[in-house]
C-alpha positions in Angstrom: -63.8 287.2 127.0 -62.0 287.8 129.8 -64.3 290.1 131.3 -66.5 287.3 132.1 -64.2 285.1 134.3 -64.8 284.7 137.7 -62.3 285.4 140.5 -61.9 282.1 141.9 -59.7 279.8 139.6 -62.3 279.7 136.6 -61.6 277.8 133.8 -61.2 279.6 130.4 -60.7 279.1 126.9 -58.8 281.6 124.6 -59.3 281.1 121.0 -55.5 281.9 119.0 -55.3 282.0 115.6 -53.4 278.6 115.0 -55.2 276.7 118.3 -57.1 276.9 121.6 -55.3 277.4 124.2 -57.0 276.9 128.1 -56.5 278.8 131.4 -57.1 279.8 134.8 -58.4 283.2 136.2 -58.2 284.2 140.1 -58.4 287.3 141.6 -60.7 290.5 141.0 -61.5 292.1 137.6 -60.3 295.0 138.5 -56.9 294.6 139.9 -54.0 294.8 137.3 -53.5 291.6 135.4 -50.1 289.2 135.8 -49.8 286.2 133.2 -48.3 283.0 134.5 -45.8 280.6 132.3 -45.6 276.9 133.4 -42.7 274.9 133.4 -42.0 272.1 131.2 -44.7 268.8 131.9 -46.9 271.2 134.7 -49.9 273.3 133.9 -52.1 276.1 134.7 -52.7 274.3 137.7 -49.1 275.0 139.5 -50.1 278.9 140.0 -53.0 277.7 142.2 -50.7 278.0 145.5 -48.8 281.6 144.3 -52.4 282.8 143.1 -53.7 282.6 146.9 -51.0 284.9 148.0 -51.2 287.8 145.4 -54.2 289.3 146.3 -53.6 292.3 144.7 -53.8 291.4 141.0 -55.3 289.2 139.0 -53.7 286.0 138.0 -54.1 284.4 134.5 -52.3 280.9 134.1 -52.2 279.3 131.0 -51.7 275.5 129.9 -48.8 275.8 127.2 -49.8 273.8 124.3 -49.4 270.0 124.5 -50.3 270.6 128.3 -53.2 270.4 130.8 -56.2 271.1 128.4 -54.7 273.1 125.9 -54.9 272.0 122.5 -51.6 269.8 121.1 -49.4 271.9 118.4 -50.4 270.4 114.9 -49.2 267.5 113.3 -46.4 265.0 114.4 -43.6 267.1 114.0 -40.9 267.4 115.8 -41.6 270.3 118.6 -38.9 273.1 119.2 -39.4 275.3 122.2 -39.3 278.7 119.9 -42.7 277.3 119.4 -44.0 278.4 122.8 -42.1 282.3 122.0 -44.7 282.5 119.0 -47.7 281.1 121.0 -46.9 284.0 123.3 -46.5 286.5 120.7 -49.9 285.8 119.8 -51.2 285.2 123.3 -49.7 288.7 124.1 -51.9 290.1 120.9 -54.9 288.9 122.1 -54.0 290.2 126.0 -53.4 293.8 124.2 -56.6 293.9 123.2 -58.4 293.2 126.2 -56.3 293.9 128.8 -52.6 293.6 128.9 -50.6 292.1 132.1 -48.5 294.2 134.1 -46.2 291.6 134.4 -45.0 287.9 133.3 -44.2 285.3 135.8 -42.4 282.6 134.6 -41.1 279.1 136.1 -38.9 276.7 134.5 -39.5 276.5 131.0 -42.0 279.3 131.1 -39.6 281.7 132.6 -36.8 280.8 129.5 -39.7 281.2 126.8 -40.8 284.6 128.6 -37.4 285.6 129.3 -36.2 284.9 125.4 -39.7 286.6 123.8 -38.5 290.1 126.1 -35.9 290.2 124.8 -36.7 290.4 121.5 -39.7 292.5 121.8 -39.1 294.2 125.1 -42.2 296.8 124.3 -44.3 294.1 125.0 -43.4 293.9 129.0 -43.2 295.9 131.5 -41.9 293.7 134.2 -41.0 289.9 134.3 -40.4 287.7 136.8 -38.2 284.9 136.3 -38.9 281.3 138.8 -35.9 279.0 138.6 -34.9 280.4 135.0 -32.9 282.4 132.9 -32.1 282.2 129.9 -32.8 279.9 127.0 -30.3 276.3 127.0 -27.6 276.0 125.3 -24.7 273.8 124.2 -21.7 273.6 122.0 -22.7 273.5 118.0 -20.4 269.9 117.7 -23.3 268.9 119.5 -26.0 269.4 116.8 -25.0 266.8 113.8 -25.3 264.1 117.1 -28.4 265.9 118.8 -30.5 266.1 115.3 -29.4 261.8 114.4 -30.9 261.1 118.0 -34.0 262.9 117.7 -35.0 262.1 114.6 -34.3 258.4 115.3 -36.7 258.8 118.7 -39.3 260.8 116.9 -39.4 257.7 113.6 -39.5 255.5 116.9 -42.4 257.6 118.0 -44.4 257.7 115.3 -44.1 253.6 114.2 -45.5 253.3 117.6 -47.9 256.2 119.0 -50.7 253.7 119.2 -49.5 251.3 121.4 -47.5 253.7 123.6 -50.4 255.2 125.9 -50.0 254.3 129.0 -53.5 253.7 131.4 -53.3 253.5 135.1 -56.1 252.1 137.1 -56.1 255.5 139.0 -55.3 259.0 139.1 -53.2 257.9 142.6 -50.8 255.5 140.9 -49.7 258.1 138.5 -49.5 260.7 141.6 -47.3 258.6 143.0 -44.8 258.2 139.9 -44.6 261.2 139.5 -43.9 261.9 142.7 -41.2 259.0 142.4 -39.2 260.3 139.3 -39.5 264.2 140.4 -39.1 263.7 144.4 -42.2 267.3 144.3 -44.1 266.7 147.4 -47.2 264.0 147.3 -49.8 267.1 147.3 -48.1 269.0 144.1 -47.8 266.3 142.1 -51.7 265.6 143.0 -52.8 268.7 142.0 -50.3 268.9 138.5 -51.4 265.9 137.7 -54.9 265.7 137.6 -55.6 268.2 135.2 -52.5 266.5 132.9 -54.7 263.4 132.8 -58.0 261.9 131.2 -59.9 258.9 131.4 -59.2 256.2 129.4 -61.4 253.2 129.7 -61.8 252.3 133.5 -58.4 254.2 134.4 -56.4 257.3 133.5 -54.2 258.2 130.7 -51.9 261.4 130.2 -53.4 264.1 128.3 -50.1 265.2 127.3 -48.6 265.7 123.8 -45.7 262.7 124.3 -43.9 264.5 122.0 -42.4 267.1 125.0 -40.6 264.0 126.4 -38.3 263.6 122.9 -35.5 265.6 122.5 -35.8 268.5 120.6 -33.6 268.2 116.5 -31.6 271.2 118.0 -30.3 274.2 120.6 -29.0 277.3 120.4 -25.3 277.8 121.0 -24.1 280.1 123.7 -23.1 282.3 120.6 -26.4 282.8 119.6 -27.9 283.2 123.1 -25.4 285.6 124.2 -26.7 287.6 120.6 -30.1 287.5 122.0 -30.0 288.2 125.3 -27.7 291.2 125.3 -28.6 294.4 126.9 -32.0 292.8 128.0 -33.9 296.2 128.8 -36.7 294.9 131.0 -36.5 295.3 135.0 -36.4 291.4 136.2 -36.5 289.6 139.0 -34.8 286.2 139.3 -36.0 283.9 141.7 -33.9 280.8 142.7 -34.3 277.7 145.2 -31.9 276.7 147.9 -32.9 273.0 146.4 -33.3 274.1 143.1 -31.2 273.8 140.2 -27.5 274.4 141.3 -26.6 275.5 138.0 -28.6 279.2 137.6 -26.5 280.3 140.9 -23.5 279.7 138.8 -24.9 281.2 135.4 -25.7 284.5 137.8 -22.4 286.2 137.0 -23.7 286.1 132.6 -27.2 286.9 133.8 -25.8 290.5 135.2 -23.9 290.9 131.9 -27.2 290.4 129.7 -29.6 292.2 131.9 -29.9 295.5 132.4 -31.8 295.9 135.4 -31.6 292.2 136.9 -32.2 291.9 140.7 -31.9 288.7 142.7 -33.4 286.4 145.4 -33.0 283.5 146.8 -35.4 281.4 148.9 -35.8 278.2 150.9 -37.8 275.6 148.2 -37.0 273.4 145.7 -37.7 274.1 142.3 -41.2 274.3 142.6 -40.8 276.8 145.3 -43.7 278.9 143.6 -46.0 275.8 145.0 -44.1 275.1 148.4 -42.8 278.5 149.4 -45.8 280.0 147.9 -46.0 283.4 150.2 -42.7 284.8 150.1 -42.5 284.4 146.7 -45.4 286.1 146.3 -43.9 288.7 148.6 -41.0 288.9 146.8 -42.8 289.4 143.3 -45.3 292.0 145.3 -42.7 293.9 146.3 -40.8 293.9 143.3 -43.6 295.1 141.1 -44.5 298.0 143.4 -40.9 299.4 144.2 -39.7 298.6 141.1 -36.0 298.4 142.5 -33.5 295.7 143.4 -34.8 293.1 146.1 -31.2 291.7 146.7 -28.2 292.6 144.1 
């Protein structure tokens, strides 16, 4: 229940219908409730920075499925990210029940699963906050007879092999440090993502997550069917982007205006973690936002 959780990063369990899905809680019970969305291979665990700034709510972070401590999506299928848009349907059911967020933050991955699921049922949020996201991907459809042969083919590859393809380090530093390698997210991030993505295996540490989110998904949407989507997206949003970030939302900005109704803009020293690095005038920025209810830059 949420009711019960503590105000200073306590661990929770929220029992869906189809599987268990874990969390973090800060802030006070009694300020107005914002529910955080993790990008793709992070966790609850990358709100822990933003959470110390917004003092005036109460943060709930969640580990997506397949992630942090979260249980795995069923089976050995192949995973499609519209599975994530139905996990928060049902996340947002049980939320209604007990107290619904005032707004969704979401970064990377979370902000295209949050920013897809408004606009199809907008009377679900009030406000949403978008972190180095937009819209769901998309790519031409003479694409998808290639992208379903190569996915398959990985995922058969996959499952002939799943036992012999967990990797063990003899610490939690060494696989700190790749991470830190293959991402270039500062030495102190990549500590504190990875930790709760990990378990130990033997005398040294193992990923905890699904492998499956590092195969390609069988398809994607085409900008036809995006564009069909996204159209006259009624919710007020604020899109957050990175001077260091990904290049390619600053050039996507010009659709963004054409889907979104009420779409205001800002963009801040960071990288694209910025919510962990440039923590406080993000949170300022999403502060602000919430409370005015306006246009921080157009």
């Amino acid at each position: 229940m949420l009711s019960d959780v503590k105000t200073n990063g306590e661990e929770i369990q929220i029992a869906l219908p189809h599987l268990n899905v874990s969390a973090r809680m800060w802030g006070r019970e009694d300020k107005p409730l914002l529910l955080a969305l993790h990008g793709w291979l992070d966790n609850a665990n990358s709100f822990e920075p933003l959470a110390a700034y917004l003092n005036d709510y109460q943060v709930l972070a969640i580990d997506w499925p397949g992630h942090g401590y979260s249980d795995h999506h069923p089976g050995h299928y192949p995973l499609h990210w519209v599975d994530y848009i139905f996990d928060l349907q049902l996340l947002m059911t049980y939320l209604e029940q007990k107290k619904a967020p005032v707004a969704i933050i979401g970064h990377s991955l979370g902000g295209i699963v949050a920013s897809a699921y408004t606009a199809a049922f907008p009377e679900h949020v009030n406000k949403l906050i978008l972190i180095e996201a937009l819209a769901p991907i998309f790519e031409s459809a003479k694409k998808n007879k290639a992208r379903l042969k190569k996915s398959f083919k990985d995922y058969q590859t996959y499952l002939a092999n799943k036992e012999n393809t967990i990797s063990v380090y003899d610490n939690l530093h060494i696989a700190v440090n790749a991470r830190h390698k293959l991402t270039g997210l500062e030495i102190s991030w990549c500590e504190l993502l990875t930790k709760r993505n990990m378990f130990k295996n033997g005398q040294g540490v193992s990923w905890r997550s699904d492998p499956r989110l590092r195969l390609d998904s069988p398809t994607r949407l085409s900008f036809e069917q995006v564009d069909a989507l996204m159209q006259s997206h009624p919710c007020p949003t604020l899109l957050i982007t990175a001077e260091d970030g990904y290049h390619s939302l600053q050039t996507a900005l010009s659709q963004g205006q054409k889907w979104f109704n009420q779409l205001s803009t800002l963009h801040l020293a960071g990288d694209h973690h910025l919510h962990m690095g440039n923590a406080a005038a993000v949170a300022s920025a999403i502060t602000e936002f919430i409370a005015n209810d306006r246009n921080v830059v157009v």
